[in-house]
C-alpha positions as CSV (number, residue, x, y, z in Angstrom):
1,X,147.2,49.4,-11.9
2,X,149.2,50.8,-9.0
3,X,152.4,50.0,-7.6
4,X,153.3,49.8,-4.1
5,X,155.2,53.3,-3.5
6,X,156.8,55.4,-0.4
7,X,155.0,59.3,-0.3
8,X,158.2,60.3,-2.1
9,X,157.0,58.3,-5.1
10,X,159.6,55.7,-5.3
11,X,158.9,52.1,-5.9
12,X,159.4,50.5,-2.3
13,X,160.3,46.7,-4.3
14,X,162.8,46.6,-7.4
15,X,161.7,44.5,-10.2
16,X,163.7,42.0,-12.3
17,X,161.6,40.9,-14.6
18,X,163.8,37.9,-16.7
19,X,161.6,36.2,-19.5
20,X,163.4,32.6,-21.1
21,X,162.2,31.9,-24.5
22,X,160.7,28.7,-24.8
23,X,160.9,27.3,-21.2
24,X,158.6,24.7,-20.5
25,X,157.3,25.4,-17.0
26,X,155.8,21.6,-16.8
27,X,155.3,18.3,-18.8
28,X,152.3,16.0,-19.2
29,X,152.4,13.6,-16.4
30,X,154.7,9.7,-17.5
31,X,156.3,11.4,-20.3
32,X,160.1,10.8,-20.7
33,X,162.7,11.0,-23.1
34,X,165.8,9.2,-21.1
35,X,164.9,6.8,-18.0
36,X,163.1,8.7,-16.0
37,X,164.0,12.1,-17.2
38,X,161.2,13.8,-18.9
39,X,161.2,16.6,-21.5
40,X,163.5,19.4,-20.3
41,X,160.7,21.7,-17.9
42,X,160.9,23.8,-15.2
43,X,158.5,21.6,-12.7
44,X,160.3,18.3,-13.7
45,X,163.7,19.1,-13.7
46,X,163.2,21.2,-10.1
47,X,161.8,17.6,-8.7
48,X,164.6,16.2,-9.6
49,X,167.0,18.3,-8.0
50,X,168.7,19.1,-11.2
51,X,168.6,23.1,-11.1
52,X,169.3,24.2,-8.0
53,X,169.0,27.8,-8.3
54,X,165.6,27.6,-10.0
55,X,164.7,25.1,-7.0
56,X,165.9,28.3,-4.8
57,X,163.1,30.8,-6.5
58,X,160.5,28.3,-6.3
59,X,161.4,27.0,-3.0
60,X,161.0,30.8,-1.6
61,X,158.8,32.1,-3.9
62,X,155.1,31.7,-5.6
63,X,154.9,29.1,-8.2
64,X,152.3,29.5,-11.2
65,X,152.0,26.5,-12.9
66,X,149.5,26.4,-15.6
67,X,150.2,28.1,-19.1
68,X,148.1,31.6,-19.7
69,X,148.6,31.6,-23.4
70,X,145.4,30.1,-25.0
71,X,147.1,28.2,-27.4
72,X,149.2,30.9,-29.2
73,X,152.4,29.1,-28.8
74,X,154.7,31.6,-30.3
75,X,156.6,34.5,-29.4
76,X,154.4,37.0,-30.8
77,X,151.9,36.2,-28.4
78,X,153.4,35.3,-25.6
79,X,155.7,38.5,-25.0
80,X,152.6,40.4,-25.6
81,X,151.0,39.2,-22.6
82,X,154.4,39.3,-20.4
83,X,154.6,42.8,-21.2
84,X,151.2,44.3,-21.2
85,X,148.9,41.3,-19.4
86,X,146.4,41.3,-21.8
87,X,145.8,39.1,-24.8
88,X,144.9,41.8,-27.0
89,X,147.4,41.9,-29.6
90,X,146.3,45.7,-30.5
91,X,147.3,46.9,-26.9
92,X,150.1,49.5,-27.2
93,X,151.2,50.1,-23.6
94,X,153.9,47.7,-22.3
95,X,153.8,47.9,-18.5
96,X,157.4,48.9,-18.4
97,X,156.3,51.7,-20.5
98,X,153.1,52.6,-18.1
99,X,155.1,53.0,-14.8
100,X,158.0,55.0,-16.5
101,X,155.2,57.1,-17.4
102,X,153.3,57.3,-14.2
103,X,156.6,57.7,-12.2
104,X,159.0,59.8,-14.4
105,X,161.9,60.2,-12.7
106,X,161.2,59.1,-9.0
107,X,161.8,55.8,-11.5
108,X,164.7,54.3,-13.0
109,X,163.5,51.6,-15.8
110,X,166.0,49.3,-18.2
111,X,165.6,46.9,-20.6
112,X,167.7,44.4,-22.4
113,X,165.9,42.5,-25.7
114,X,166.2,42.1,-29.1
115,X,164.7,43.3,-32.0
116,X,161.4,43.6,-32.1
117,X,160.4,43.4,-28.6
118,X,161.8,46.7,-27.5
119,X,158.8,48.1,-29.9
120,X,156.0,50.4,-28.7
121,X,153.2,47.6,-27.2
122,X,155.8,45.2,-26.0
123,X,158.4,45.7,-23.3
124,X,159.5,49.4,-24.9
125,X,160.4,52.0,-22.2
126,X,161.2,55.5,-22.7
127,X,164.4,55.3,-20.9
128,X,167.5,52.7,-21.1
129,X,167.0,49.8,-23.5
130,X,169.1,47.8,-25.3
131,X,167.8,46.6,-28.5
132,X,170.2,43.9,-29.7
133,X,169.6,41.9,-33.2
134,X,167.3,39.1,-33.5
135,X,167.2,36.0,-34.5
136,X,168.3,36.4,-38.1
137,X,171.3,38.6,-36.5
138,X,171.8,36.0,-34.8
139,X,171.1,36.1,-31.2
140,X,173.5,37.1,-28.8
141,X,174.3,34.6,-26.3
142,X,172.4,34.5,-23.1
143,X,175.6,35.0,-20.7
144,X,177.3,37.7,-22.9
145,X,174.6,39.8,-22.8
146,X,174.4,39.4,-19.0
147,X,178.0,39.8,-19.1
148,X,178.4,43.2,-21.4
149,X,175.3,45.0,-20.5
150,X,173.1,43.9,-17.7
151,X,175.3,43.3,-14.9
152,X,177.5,46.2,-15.5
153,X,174.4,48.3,-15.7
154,X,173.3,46.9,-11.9
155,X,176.8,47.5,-11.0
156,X,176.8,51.4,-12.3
157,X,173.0,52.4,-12.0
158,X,173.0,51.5,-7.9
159,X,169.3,53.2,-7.9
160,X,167.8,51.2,-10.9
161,X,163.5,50.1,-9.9
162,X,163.1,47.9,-13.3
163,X,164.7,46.1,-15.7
164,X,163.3,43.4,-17.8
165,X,166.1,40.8,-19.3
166,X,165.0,38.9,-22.6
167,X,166.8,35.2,-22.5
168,X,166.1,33.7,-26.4
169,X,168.9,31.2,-27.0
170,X,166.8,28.8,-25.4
171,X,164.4,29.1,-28.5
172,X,166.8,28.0,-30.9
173,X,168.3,25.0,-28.9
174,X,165.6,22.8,-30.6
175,X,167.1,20.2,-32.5
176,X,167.2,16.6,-31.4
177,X,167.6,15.0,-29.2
178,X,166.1,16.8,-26.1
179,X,168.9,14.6,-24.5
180,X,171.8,12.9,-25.0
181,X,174.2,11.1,-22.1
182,X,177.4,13.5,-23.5
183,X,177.3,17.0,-24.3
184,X,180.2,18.8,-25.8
185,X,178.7,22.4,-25.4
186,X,175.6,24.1,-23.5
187,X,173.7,24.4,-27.2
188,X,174.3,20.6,-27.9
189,X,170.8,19.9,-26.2
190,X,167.7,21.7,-24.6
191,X,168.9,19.3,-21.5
192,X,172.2,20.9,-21.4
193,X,171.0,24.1,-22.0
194,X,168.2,24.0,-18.9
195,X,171.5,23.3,-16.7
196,X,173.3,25.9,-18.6
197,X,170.5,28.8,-17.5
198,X,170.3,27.4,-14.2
199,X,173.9,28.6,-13.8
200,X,173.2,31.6,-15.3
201,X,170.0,32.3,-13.1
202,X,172.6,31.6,-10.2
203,X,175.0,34.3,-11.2
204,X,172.1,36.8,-11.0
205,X,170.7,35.7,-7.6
206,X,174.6,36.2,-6.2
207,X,175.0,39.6,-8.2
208,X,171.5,40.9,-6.7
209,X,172.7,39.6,-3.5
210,X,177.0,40.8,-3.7
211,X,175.6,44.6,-4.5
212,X,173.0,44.0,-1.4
213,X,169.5,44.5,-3.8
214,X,168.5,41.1,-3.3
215,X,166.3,41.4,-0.1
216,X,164.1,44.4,-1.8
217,X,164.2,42.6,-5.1
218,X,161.4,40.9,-6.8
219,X,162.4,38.6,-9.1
220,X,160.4,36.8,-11.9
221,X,160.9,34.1,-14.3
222,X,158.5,33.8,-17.2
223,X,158.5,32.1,-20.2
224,X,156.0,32.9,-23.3
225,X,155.5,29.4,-24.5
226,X,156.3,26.0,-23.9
227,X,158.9,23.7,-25.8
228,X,158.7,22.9,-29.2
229,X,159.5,19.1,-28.6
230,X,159.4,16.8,-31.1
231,X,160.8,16.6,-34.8
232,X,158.2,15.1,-37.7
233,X,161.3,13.9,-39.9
234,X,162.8,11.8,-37.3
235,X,159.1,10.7,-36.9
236,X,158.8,9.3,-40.2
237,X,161.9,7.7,-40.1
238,X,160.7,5.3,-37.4
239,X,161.5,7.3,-34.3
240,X,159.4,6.3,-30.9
241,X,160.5,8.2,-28.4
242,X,159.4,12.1,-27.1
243,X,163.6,12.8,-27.5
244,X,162.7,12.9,-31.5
């Protein structure tokens, strides 16, 4: 795998690499959970103009629709493909890992995760990371991370090449409904919290672009699996609609 480099050995693109736990990137075709709002997704939500700054990326960028993970719909899985693009689960090289090795210093490499995904075979890097608690922790919200330690890292480190950004709160906005018409907080539904990251995508566009990276920047959203929607108690209790 080679990157495209000057002869000086620098990186001639930067690379912010921002992966969203459990983002659906599309929905089965007719399914809906509110009029004619389907199942919070990427594709579906885009069409309907309701996340404009994802409808920026995908407007200007390339758009890869169908899911690569073979059924493994877990985390496990999915970040090891993000991070080493393979599906073998006994690969031990991230690709973060791979160019900080390749480059040394002509490359400067960060990452901001949680526990265990800043582990040796995943997104590990020997250089900056961040290795906040997971899950059981809990989680540290999306925007405070973005707010404490990534954007004041772009704003000090003016001659950063990588940095990989692990988004999880999505993951544990699962509980019904998918929608509902009023929402008191972003976590209240996986539709609020789609608009919620939308902003938040936003804020890193106009970052990139107030500290003048965004022109040599690529940026990529990825998800490692799709959204866990659908909840077998409210099932048996009678429920017949996909926003139980």
């Amino acid at each position: 795998m080679e990157l495209p480099s000057s002869m000086s050995g620098k990186l001639l693109r930067r690379l912010f690499y921002i992966v969203v736990d459990q983002l659906a990137g599309h929905w089965a075709e007719g399914v809906r959970v509110w009029g004619d709002l389907p199942p919070a997704n990427v594709r579906g939500y885009h069409e309907l103009g309701l996340t404009p700054n994802i409808s920026r990326l995908i407007e200007g960028g390339l758009w890869v629709e169908r899911p690569w993970n073979r059924g493994g719909c877990d985390t496990r899985h999915g970040m090891k493909y993000l991070s080493t693009g393979t599906y073998d689960m006994s690969a031990s090289v991230g690709f973060f890992e791979y160019v900080k090795e390749k480059y040394k210093e002509n490359v400067r490499v960060a990452v901001f995760t949680t526990t265990p995904w800043a582990m040796r075979g995943y997104f590990y890097v020997p250089d900056y990371v961040v290795s906040l608690p997971p899950c059981y922790g809990p989680y540290y919200d999306d925007w405070m991370v973005w707010a404490l330690f990534v954007r004041p890292y772009l704003e000090r480190e003016e001659n950063w090449d990588m940095i990989h950004f692990y988004m999880p709160i999505n993951d544990i906005v699962s509980h019904c409904p998918s929608y509902q018409e009023h929402n008191p907080h972003p976590k209240s539904s996986k539709h609020a919290y789609l608009l919620h990251l939308d902003k938040l995508i936003g804020e890193i566009v106009r970052t990139l672009e107030a500290l003048g990276h965004w022109s040599e920047t690529v940026l990529v959203l990825a998800s490692d699996h799709g959204y866990h929607l659908g909840c077998d108690v409210a099932r048996r209790m009678g429920a017949r609609s996909a926003n139980w």
